[in-house]
N, C-alpha and C positions, 0 to 999 in steps of 0.2 A: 519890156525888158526880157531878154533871157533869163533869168536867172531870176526868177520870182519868190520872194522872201517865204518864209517859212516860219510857223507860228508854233511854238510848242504849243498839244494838245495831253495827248499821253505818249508820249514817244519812249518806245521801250528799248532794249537792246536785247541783243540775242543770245541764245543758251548754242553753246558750242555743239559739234557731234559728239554724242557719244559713240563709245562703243560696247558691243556687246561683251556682259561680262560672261559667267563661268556657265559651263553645260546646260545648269538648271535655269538659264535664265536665258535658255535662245533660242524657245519652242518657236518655230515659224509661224504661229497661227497669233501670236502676239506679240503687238505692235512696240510698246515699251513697257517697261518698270520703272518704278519710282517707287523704293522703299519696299512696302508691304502691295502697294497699289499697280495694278496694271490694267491696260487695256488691250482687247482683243482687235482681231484684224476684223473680224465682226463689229464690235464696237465702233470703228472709226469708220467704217461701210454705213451706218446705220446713219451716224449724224450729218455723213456727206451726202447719204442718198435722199432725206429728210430736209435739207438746205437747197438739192437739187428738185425736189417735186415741187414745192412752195413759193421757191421761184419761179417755176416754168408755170404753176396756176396763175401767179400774179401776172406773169407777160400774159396769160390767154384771156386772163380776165380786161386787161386793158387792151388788149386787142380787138377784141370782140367788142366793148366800149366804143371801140373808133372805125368799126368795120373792116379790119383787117387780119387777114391771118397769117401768125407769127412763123419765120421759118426754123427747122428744128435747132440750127446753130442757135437764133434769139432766143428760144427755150432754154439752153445753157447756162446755169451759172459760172463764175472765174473762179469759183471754189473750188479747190482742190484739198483730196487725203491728208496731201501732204499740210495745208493749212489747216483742218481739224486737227493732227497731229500734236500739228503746234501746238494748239490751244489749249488741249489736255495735259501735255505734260509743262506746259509754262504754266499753270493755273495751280498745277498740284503744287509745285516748286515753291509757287510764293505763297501758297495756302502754310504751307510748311515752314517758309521764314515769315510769314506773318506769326503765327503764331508760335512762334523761337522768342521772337522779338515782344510776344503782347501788344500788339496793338491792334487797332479798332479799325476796321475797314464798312465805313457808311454804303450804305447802298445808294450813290449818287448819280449813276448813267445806266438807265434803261434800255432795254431794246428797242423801243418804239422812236427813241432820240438816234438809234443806229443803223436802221432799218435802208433808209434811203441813202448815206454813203454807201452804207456794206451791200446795196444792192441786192440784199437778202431780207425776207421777210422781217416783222419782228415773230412771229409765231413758231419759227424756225430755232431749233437748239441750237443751231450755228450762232445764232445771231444773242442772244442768252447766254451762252459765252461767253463772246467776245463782251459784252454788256460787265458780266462778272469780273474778267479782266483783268477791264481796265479800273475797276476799284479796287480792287487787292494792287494792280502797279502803282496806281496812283497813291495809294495808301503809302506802300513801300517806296517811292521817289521822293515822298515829305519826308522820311525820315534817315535815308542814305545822302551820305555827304559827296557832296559832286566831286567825279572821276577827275584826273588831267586834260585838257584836250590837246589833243596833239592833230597834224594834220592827217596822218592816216586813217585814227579815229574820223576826221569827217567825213574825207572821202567814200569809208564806208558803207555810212551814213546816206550820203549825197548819191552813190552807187545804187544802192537800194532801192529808195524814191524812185531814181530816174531810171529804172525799170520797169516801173509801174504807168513810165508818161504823165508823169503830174509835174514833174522838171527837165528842163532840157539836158542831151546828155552833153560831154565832152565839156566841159566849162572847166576850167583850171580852178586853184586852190583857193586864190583871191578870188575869183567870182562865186564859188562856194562860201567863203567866207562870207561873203556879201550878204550871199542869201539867205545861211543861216544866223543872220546878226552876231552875237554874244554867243551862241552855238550851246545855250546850256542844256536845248535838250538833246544834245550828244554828249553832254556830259553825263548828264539824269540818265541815258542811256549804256554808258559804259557800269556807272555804278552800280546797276541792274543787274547787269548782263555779269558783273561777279560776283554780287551775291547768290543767283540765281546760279550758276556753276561751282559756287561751294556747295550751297545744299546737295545740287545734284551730285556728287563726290561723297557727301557724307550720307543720303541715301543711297549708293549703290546704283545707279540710274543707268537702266543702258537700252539703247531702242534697233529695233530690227533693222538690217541693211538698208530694206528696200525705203526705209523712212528717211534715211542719211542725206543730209545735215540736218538737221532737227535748228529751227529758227525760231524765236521769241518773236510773236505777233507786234507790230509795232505803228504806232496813228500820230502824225503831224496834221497840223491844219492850215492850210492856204491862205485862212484867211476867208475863203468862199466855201470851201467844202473839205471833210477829213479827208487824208492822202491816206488808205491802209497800205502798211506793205511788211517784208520780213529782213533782218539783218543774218549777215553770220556771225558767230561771235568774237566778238570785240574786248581785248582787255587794253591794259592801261597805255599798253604800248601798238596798238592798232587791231587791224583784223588778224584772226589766226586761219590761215589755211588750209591748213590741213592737221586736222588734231581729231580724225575719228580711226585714226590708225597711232595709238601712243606706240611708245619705244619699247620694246620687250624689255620684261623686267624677269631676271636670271631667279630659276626655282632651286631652291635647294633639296640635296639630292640626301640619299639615305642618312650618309656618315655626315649631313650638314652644311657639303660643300657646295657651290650656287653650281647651278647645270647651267649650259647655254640654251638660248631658246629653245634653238629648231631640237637639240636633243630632248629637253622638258615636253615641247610638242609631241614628237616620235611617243614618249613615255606618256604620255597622256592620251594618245590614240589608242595605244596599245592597249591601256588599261580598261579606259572608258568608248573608246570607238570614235568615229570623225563626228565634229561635229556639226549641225544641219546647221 
């Protein structure tokens, strides 16, 4: 079949762009904030570059098992910054509405059960992460009431996956439907994806350019093996496209009256200087 069913596994949805907020929160050497917590551009180097040795030992080491030597592309992991990103600030997020909420997050998915989808070690932070995760999502999908679905929300969805090559692309709405049955983990996934962007609103959260769109780690399962991949974010009424550039909101001015942007801009250059 084309269009090969799809098994909820932890299938998450996605935390929107942010954007960067005020002066003090746009040092270029770090990557996001969330609240009191952030990470550096260092930081997020460390756990890629730590994801990327561990895997290129493990190809050498079965390489060498089999008499052959691996070329530097097969050294490579499909890990990207950008997917460490992820990870850190979708982790804080629900660490946050976990514990808004009080509830109890078991430690049920190990690295070592992850290792061979994520084609990342389990000895790897990367992989320990992602491990951690999906029991804070998991935790928080038992206890959020499933979203609408609506056909855009699948699409999505279905979008996502099929960048990854784990589903064929171009399939229309009904053959998506098909393949995600009942479709609840896009719903389990929209519900997510708002809780997870209120917090980030009521912690203040906002991530360097260069990290832009910032994506919720997200795993269905085939059935034969987890699909990992990343969504944009998704509310109740589909995907949002463009939401890491909000709509100026008018400052007001001495006497109390709102200034228009670009003047609020100008006066805020002026005072405090451009900012990096």
């Amino acid at each position: 079949m084309r269009a090969r069913r799809l098994i909820a596994a932890a299938s998450l949805a996605a935390l929107g762009a942010l954007s960067l907020a005020a002066c003090g929160k746009s040092a270029p050497d770090v990557a996001a904030y969330v609240g009191d917590t952030s990470w550096s551009t260092k930081r997020v180097d460390a756990v890629y570059d730590d994801a990327q040795a561990k895997f290129g030992e493990a190809v050498r080491l079965e390489a060498a098992q089999a008499g052959v030597s691996p070329s530097p592309e097969q050294l490579r992991s499909t890990v990207t910054r950008q997917d460490v990103l992820n990870l850190l600030v979708s982790l804080e997020l629900g660490k946050r509405v976990v514990a808004a909420k009080n509830l109890q997050v078991p430690d049920a998915v190990s690295p070592e059960q992850l290792q061979q989808s994520l084609r990342v070690p389990a000895t790897a932070e990367y992989t320990k992460l992602w491990g951690e995760w999906i029991d804070v999502s998991q935790a928080l999908s038992q206890q959020l009431p499933p979203a609408d679905l609506s056909d855009d929300s699948m699409m999505a969805v279905y979008q996502a996956i099929a960048k990854t090559g784990a589903i064929d692309s171009g399939l229309s709405v009904a053959e998506v439907r098909q393949a995600f049955g009942d479709g609840g983990f896009v719903r389990a996934a929209s519900a997510l994806s708002t809780a997870l962007q209120e917090e980030a609103s009521r912690a203040d959260a906002s991530i360097n350019p260069r990290y832009r769109p910032v994506g919720v780690p997200s795993v269905v399962s085939s059935g034969q093996s987890l699909i990992f991949y990343s969504l944009p974010y998704i509310n109740r009424d589909g995907p949002v496209t463009d939401i890491s550039t909000p709509e100026p909101v008018p400052s007001a001015g001495p006497s109390g009256e709102a200034v228009p942007s670009d003047e609020a801009a100008a006066s805020d250059e002026a005072t405090a200087g451009t900012e990096s």
